[in-house]
Every structure is written in structure tokens, then in C-alpha cells.
C-alpha positions as CSV (number, residue, x, y, z in Angstrom):
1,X,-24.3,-5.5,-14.1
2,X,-22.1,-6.3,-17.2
3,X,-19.5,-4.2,-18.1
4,X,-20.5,-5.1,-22.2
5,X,-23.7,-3.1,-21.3
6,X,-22.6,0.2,-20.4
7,X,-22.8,3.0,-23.2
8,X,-20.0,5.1,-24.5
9,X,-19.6,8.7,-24.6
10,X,-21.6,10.4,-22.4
11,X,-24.3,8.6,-20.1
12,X,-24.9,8.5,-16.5
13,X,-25.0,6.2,-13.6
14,X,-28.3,6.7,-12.2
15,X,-28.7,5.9,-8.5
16,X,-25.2,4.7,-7.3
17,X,-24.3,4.4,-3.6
18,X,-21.3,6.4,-2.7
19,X,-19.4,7.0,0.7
20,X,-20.5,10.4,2.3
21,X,-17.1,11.4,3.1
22,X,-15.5,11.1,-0.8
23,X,-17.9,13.6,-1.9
24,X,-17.0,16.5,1.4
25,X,-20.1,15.4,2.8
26,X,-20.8,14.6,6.7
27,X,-22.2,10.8,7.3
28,X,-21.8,7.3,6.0
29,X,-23.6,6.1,2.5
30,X,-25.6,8.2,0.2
31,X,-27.5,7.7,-3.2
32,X,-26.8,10.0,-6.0
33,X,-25.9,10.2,-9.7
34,X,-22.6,10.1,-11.2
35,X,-22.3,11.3,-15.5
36,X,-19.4,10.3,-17.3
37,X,-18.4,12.2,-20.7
38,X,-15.5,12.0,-22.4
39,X,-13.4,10.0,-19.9
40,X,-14.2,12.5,-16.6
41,X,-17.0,12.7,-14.2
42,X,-19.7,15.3,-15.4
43,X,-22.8,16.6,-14.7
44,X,-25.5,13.8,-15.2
45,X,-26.5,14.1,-19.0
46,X,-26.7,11.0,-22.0
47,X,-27.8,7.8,-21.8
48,X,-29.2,6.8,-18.1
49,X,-28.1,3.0,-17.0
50,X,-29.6,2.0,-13.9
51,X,-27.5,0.6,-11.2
52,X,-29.7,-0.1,-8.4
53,X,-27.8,1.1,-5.6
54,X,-24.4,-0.2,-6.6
55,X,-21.6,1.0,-5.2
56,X,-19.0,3.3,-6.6
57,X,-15.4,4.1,-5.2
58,X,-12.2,5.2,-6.8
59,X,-9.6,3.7,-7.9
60,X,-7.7,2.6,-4.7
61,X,-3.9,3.6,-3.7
62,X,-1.7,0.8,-3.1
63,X,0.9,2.4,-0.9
64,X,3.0,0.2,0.6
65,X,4.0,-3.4,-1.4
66,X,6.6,-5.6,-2.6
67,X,6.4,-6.0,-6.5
68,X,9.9,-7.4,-7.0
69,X,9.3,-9.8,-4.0
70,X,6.4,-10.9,-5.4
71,X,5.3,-14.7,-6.3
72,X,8.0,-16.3,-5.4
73,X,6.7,-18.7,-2.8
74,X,6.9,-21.8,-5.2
75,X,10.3,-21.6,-5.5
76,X,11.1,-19.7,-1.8
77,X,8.6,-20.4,0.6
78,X,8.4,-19.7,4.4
79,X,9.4,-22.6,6.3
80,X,8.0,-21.6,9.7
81,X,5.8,-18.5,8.6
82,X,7.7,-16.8,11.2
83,X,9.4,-13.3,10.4
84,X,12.9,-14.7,10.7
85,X,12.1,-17.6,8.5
86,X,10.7,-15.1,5.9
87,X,13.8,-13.0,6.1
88,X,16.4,-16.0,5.6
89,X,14.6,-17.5,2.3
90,X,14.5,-14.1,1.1
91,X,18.0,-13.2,1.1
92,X,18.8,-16.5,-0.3
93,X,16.3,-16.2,-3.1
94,X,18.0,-12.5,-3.9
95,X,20.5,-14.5,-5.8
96,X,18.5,-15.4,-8.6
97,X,16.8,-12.1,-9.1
98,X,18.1,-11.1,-12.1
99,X,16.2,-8.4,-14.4
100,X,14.7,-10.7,-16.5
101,X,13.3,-12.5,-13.1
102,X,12.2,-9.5,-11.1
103,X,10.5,-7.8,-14.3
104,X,8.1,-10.8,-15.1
105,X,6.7,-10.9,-11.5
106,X,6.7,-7.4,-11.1
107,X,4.5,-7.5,-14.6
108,X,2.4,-10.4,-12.7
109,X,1.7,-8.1,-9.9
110,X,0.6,-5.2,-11.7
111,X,-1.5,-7.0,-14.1
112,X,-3.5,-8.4,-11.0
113,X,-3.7,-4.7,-9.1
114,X,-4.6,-3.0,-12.8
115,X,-7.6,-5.7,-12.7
116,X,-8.5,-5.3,-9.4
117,X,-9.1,-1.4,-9.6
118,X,-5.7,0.0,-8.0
119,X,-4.9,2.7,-10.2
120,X,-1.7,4.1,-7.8
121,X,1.0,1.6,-6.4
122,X,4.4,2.7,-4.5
123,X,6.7,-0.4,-4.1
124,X,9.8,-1.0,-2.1
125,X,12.3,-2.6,-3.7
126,X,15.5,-4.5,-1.9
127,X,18.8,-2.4,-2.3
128,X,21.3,-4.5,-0.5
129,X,24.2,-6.4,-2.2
130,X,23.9,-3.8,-5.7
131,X,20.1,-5.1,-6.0
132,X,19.4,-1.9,-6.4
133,X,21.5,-1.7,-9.6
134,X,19.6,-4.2,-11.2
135,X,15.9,-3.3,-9.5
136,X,15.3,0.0,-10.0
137,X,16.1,-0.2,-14.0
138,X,13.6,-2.7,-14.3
139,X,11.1,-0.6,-11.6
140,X,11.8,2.7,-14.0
141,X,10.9,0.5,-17.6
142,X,7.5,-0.6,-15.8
143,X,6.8,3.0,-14.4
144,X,7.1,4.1,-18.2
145,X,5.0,1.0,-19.7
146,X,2.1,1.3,-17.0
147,X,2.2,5.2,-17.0
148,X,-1.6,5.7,-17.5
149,X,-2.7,2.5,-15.7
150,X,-0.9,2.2,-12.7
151,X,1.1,5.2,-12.1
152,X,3.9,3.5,-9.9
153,X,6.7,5.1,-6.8
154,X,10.2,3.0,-6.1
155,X,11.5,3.5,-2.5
156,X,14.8,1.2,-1.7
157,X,14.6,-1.1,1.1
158,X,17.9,-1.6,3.0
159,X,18.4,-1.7,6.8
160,X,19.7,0.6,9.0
161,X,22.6,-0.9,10.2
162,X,24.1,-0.6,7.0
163,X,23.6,2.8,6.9
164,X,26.2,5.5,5.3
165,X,27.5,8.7,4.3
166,X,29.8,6.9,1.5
167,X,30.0,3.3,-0.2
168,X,26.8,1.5,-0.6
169,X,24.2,3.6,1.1
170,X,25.5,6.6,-0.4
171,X,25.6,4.7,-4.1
172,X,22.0,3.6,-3.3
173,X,20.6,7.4,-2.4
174,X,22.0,8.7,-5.9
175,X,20.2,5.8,-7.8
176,X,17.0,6.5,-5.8
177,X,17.3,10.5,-6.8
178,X,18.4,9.7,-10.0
179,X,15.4,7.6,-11.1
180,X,13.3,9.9,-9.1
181,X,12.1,7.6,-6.1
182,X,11.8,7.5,-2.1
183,X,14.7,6.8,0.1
184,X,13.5,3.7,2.4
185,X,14.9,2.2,5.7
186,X,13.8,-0.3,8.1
187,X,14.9,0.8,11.4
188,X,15.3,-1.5,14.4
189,X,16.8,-0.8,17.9
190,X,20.1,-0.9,17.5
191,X,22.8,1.4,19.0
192,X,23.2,4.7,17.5
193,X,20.1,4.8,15.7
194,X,19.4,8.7,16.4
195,X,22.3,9.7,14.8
196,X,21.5,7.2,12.0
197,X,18.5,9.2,11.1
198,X,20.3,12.3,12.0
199,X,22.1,11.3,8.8
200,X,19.5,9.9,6.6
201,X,16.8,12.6,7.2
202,X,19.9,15.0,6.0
203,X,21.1,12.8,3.0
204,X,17.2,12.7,2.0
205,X,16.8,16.3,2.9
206,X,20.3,17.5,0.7
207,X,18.5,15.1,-2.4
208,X,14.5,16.3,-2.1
209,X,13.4,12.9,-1.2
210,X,10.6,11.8,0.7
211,X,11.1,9.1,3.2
212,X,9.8,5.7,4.2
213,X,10.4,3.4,7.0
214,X,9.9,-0.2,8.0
215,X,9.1,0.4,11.7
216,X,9.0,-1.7,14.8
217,X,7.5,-4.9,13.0
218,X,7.3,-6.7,15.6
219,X,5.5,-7.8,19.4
220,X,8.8,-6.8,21.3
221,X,7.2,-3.5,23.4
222,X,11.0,-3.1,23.4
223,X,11.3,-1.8,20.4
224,X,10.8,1.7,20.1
225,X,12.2,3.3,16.7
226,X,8.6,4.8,15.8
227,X,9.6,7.6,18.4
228,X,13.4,7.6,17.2
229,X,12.0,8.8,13.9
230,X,9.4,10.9,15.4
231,X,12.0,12.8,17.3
232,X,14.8,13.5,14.7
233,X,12.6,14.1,11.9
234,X,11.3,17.4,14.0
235,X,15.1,17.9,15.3
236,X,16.3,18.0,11.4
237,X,13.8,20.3,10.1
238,X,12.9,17.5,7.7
239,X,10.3,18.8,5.4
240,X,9.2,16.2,3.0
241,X,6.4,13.7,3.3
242,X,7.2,10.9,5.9
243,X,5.7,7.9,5.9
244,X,6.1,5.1,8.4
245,X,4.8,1.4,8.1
246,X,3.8,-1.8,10.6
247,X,4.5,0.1,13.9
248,X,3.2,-3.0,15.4
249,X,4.6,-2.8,19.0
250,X,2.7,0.1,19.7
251,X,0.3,-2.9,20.0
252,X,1.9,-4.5,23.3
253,X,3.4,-1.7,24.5
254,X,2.1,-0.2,28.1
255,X,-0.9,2.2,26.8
256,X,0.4,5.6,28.1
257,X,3.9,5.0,26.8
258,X,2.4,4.4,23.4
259,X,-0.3,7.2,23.0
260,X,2.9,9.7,24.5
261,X,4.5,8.3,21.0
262,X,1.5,8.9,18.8
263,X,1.7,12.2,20.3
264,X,5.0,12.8,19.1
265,X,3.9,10.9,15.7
266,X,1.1,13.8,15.1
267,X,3.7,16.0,15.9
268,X,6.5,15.6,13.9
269,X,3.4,15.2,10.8
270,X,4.4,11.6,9.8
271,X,2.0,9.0,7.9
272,X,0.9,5.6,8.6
273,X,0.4,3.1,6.9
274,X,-0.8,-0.5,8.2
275,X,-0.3,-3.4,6.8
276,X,-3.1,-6.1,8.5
277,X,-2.6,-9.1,6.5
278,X,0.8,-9.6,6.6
279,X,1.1,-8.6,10.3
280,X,-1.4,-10.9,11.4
281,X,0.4,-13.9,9.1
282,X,3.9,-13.2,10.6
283,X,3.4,-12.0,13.8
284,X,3.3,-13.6,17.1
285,X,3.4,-17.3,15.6
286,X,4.9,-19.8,17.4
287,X,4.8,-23.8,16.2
288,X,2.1,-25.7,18.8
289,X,0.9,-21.9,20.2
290,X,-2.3,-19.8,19.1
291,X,-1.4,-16.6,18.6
292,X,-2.6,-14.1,21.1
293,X,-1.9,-11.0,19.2
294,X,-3.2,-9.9,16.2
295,X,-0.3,-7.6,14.8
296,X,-2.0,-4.2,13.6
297,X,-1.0,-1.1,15.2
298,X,-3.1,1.7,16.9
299,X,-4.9,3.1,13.6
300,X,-7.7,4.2,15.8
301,X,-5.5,6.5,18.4
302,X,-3.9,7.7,15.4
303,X,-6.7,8.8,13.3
304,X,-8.4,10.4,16.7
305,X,-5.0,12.6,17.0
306,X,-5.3,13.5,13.0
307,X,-2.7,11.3,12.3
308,X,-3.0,10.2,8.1
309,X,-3.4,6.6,8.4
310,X,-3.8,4.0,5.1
311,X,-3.8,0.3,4.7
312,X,-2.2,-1.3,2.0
313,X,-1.7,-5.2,0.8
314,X,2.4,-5.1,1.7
315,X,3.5,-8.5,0.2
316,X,2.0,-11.4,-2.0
317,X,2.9,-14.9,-2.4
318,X,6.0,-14.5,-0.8
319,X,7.9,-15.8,2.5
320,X,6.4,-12.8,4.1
321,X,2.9,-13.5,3.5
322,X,1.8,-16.6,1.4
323,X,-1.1,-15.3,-0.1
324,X,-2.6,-12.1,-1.5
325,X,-3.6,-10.5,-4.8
326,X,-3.0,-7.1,-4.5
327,X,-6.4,-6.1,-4.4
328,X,-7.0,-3.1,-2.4
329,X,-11.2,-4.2,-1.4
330,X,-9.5,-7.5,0.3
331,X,-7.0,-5.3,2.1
332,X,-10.7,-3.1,3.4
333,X,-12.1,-5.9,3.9
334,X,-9.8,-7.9,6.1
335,X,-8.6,-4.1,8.1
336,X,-12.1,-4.1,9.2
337,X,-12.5,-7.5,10.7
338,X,-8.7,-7.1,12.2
339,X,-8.9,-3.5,13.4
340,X,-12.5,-3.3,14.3
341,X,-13.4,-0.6,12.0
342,X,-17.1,-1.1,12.1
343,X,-18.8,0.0,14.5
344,X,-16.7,2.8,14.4
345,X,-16.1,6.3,12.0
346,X,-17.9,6.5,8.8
347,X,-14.5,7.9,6.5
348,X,-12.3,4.9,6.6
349,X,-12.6,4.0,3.2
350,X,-10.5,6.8,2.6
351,X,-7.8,4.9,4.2
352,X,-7.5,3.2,0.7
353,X,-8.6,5.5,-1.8
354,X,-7.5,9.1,-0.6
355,X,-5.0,9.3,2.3
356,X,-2.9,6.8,0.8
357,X,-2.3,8.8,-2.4
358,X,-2.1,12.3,-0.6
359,X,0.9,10.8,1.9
360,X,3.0,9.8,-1.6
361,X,2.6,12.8,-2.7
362,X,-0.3,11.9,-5.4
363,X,-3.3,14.3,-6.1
364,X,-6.6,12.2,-3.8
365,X,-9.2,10.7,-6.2
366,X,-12.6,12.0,-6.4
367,X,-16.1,11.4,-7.1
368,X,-16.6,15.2,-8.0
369,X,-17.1,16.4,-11.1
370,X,-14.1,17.1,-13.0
371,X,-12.0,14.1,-11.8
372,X,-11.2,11.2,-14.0
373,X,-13.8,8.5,-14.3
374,X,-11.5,5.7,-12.8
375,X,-13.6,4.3,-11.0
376,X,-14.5,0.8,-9.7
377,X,-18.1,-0.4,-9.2
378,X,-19.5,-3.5,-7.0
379,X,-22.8,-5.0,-6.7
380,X,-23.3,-4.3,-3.1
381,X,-25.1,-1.6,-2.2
382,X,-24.1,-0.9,1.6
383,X,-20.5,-2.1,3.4
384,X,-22.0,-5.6,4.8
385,X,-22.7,-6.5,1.5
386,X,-19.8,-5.6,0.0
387,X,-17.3,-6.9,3.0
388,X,-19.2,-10.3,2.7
389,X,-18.1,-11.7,-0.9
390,X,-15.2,-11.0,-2.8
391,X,-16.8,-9.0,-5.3
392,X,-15.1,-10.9,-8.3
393,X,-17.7,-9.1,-10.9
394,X,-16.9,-5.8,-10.1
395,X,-16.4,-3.4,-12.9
396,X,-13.4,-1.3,-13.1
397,X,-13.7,1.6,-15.6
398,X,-10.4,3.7,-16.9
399,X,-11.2,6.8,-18.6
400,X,-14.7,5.9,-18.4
401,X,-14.2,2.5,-19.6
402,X,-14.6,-0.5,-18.4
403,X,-11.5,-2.7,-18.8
404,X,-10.9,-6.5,-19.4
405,X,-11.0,-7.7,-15.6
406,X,-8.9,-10.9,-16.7
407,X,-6.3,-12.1,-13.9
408,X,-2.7,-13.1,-14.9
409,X,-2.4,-16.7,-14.8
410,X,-0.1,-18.6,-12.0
411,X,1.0,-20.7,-14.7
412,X,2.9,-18.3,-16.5
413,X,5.5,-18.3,-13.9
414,X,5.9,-21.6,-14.1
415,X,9.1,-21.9,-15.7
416,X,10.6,-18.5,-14.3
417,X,10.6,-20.2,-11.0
418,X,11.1,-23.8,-11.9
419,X,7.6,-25.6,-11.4
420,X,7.0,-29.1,-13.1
């Protein structure tokens, strides 16, 4: 297939292989046709192209990254690959974040996702130390400049021990409202945390903001916020979207302790997303040790309890993860190996395309007629195929049309971040 070689206007794409489930329909792959006229999926009609049995998903949902963290290893990097050691050259690097700085590798980032097929991305962005006052300016610009291409969310990323009903915290939940966003936390164990979220659920509740949490990233079974939040989001009343990342000691936790919390999860109505890559970079690493533990949470207990669960690429080239493109098929790919999602339901693609955009709040992409003809087509015509290469020639249509698939450069950061 050659993107140069599709018609324009109207035409259809005869005998595509699409996922059962994105069309309302019970069971894994089916063959069909898909017309495109005018930008939007339509009744077959036009010009026929063949395809062959190639597939066609769309756009993915990019739910849970770190744009303004983003490509900074060559100038940051991890010096252990440990959690700890990702969190120290962080804050360090912070102090040369500067607009000018954060915009270029935010750009970067979204260049890369915009070629890989993500149409949808919500970052968090760090809010500590008046980085928000510089961040979500810059996040706002970019929302306006990709509005069309990548339609983009800003939550702020503090944690909860600097929580407050005045001074920072408070400064930070007007800038979030005011540039119309999604008030973020990462929680861990420390004392007083239910009353903590006591208070942010009903600062977040008093502004109409949906939440987002950091939670449990970690292999401690000790640590046990996931059912913090569960708990006081149903005490609060809180009725926006809640969505609630890592959740990794549910992992090493003793099994009926941690299915009594994904009942309280499915309760209180919160969604997860997992984040497989980074997990299984950070955690359980210890120098001279193989690691025993691969770091993803219990995404098949929660989807059996109806529990909204999405996977998403979380960060890129940064002390948290080292590598990463922000594309959404490597982020399928890779959840299946880690999680085991073969051999298992037939809907988890939806895990990147449609539950991640209904738990922010987004309208879920479809193949039905009607729905925008974003859309991003691979070679392979059944999963094994497409989960064995990276499907670098994929095509990637906007509005019907397919778009120039060329990745940013590495070079161009160069100088930003001081590389001879």
C-alpha cells in the first residue's frame, strides 16, 4: 500500500480487516468495506482500492503521558533506571525548563504521536515550584496550534503531601480551571491521606474538574492509596470522571486483599489506565538482580468486574523510561506480551482506541458510518501479524487523507539540550 495511491473524494476501501467489537459486533476480526467521502466514513460508493485484508483501526487515544518531560534524557538521564533515580534527575532538570524549553519538546512529542496515528493525547504536566505558571501557558498555545490534529488535555502533576486549601495547591487548581484542564495528584501512603482527598475531591468538585491520580507505583503491597481514593471519592459524592494510573501493587499484594479493592474500584466507577512500558522499565530493578516482577497491574480482574481499563505510552526518553515514541500500536503491542492479553478477550483493542477517550471525557472513535475518517491502516491482516513488526508503513489518514508520516528528527534537539 502507498499512501500516494489512494484516490480523493469519495472511494472505498474494499475488503479491510476490522476488530469485531469497534463496529457493536460480537467476536474477534471481520472483513468488510469501509467508503470515505468528503472526510467521513460513508456508505461504500467511488472509486474501489483494494486492500487485501489490511487492517483498519482508529485513531488511538493517548491518555496518560508526559509531553513536557519528554526527551530530555541526553541532557538528564537515569543513573540507576530505578524510580528514585528518575525522580532526583527530574527535579534537578526542572530548573532549566523554561517555556521556550518545554514548548520545543512538547512540539517533538506531538509531531511523533500526530505521525504515528494518535489523534487524542491528555498530558500531565509538573506543577511544583510555579512550574505550573510557566507549563500550562505553553500546554494551552499547543492545544490551540494542534486543535484538529491532536486534540490535547493538561492535568497538573504535584504530590500529595503538598496538598492545600491555600498557597500553592490552591494557586495551582485556579490555573488548571482557568485554562480548562484536570486537577492531578500522585498519592502515596502518607498520614492523613483520607482527609487529603477529602479535600481535593471537594476543591475539584467546587471547580468542575475531573481528576487524575498517580497511584501506588510501586512493588510495596504496602501501599494501598488505590482504595484511599476509592473510598472517599464515593464518601464525597464526587461526580466527575476519575481516572487512576500504575496501580502497580495490586500486583504483589495478597490476592483477596486486592480483588476486595477492585471491588471498591468498580464501585466508586473510577478508570484505569496502565502504563506497561514504563512500569516494567522502573520497577523492581535492582543493580546485579533480575527482576522478578513485571510491574502491570490487574487489567484482567478489572475488566471482568467492568472496570474501564486503557493503556497508554506514559513517558518518552526521559529518566522515567529511556525510550518510547509515543506510538499508541507499540504501547498494544508490548501490553499484550506483558499482560498476557492473547489468549484472552477479543475487545482489547479498545483499550487504545475507545475507552481511553470515553474516561477523558472525549466522544469514542468509530468505524461506523458517519464518524470521521481518521483512521490508521497496517499491512497485517490478523493481530500476530500486526504485533510481530513495527508497522513503520502504515498509513494514517486525517479527514480522509493520508498525511506525511515523517518523524521529527532527534537532531533538532540538539542544541536545546546541549549535545555536541
Amino acid at each position: 500500500m502507498d499512501f500516494r495511491k489512494l484516490p480523493e473524494g469519495r472511494f472505498t476501501l474494499r475488503d479491510v480487516t476490522v476488530p469485531a467489537c469497534l463496529l457493536g459486533q460480537a467476536g474477534d476480526l471481520m472483513r468488510t468495506d469501509i467508503g470515505i467521502d468528503g472526510g467521513w466514513i460513508a456508505a461504500p460508493g467511488g472509486d474501489d482500492v483494494e486492500m487485501k485484508g489490511a487492517m483498519v483501526l482508529p485513531c488511538f487515544t493517548d491518555m496518560h503521558t508526559h509531553l513536557d518531560k519528554g526527551h530530555i534524557w541526553p541532557r538528564a538521564w537515569n543513573p540507576d533506571g530505578t524510580f528514585m533515580g528518575a525522580l532526583t534527575t527530574v527535579r534537578r532538570d526542572h530548573a532549566k525548563w523554561s517555556a521556550e524549553d518545554v514548548r520545543a519538546r512538547m512540539e517533538f512529542g506531538l509531531r511523533s504521536a500526530y505521525a504515528h496515528g494518535t489523534s487524542r493525547i491528555r498530558t500531565h504536566l509538573d506543577s511544583g515550584d510555579d512550574q505550573y505558571a510557566i507549563s500550562f501557558p505553553v500546554f494551552a498555545e499547543l492545544r490551540d496550534t494542534w486543535a484538529g490534529k491532536v486534540e490535547l488535555q493538561g492535568s497538573s502533576l504535584i504530590s500529595c503531601d503538598r496538598f492545600g486549601t491555600d498557597g500553592e495547591f490552591l494557586a495551582i487548581a485556579d490555573t488548571v480551571e482557568g485554562f480548562g484542564g484536570v486537577l492531578g495528584l500522585v498519592t502515596y501512603p502518607v498520614p492523613g491521606l483520607h482527609e487529603i482527598l477529602r479535600g481535593f475531591f471537594e476543591m475539584a468538585g467546587e471547580r468542575g474538574l475531573s481528576a487524575d491520580f498517580h497511584v501506588d507505583e510501586t512493588m510495596d503491597p504496602a501501599s494501598e492509596t488505590l482504595r484511599t481514593i476509592a473510598i472517599a471519592a464515593k464518601e464525597t459524592g464526587f461526580d466527575k470522571a476519575v481516572v487512576v494510573g500504575h496501580c502497580c501493587s495490586l500486583s504483589t499484594q495478597n490476592e483477596p486483599r486486592a480483588l476486595d479493592t477492585l471491588d471498591l474500584v468498580a464501585r466508586a466507577g473510577l478508570n484505569v489506565v496502565s502504563l506497561p512500558m514504563c512500569n516494567l522499565y522502573l520497577q523492581d530493578r535492582r543493580f546485579g538482580r533480575t527482576p522478578r516482577y513485571r510491574g502491570v497491574t490487574l487489567v484482567h480482574e478489572m475488566k471482568a468486574r467492568g472496570i474501564p481499563v486503557s493503556f497508554a505510552s506514559d513517558n518518552t526518553r526521559d529518566p522515567f523510561y529511556a525510550y518510547g515514541d509515543l506510538d499508541m500500536l507499540e504501547v498494544m503491542r508490548q501490553a499484550t506480551r506483558i499482560a498476557h492479553l492473547d489468549h484472552s478477550r477479543a475487545d482489547w483493542v479498545e483499550s487504545c482506541v475507545t475507552t481511553p477517550a470515553e474516561s477523558c471525557g472525549w466522544g469514542a472513535p468509530s468505524l461506523a458510518e458517519g464518524a470521521p475518517a481518521d483512521l490508521v491502516i497496517f499491512r497485517a491482516r490478523e493481530w500476530t501479524e500486526l504485533f510481530a513488526r513495527p508497522q513503520s508503513d502504515r498509513i494514517v489518514l486525517r479527514e480522509g487523507r493520508a498525511i506525511d508520516r515523517t518523524l521529527p528528527d532527534y537532531a533538532e534537539l540538539d542544541e536545546l539540550l546541549g549535545v555536541s
